[in-house]
N, C-alpha and C positions, 0 to 999 in steps of 0.2 A: 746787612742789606735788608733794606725794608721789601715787601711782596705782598701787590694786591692778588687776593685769590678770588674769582668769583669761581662757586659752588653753584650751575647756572640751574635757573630757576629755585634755588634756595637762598644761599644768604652769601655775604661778600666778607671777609675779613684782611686785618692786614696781619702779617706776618713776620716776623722778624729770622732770618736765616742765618747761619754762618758759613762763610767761604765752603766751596766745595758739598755744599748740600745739593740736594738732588731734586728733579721736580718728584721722584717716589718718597722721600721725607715730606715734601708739601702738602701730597697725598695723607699720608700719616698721619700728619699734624690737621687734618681735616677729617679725620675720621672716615677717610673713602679708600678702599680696598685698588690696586694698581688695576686689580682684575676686572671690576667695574666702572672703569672710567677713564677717558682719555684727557691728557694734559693740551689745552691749546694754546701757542703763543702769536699774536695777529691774526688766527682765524687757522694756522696749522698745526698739526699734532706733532710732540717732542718725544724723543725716547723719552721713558721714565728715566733711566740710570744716567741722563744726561746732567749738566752741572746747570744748576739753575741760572741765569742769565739775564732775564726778562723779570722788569719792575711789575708788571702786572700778565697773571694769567686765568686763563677759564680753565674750570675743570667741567665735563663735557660728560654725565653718564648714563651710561649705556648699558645698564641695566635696572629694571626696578622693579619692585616684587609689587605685585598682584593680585 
């Protein structure tokens, strides 16, 4: 399954997944920590450990150093 990920206000990639991957792999694979940043699908936030689902999502963070 292909997945856009926007990294918002950074950059957008696309993604390649396999079944059963997680939106916390997406995270991963984006180099952003689960702890700093929320997954959004339409505009609401997903568990991480959920099964990814959604052809495009923002990744949303919520932390940045200073």
């Amino acid at each position: 399954m292909h997945v856009m990920v926007e990294v918002v206000g950074e950059d957008t990639r696309e993604l390649d997944v396999e079944s059963g991957a997680t939106y916390a792999d997406l995270l991963a694979a984006c180099d952003v920590s689960p702890h700093e940043a929320s997954v959004l699908v339409d505009g609401q936030p997903v568990p991480e450990d959920g099964e990814v689902s959604a052809e495009r999502v923002e990744v949303l963070r919520v932390v940045k150093g200073g």
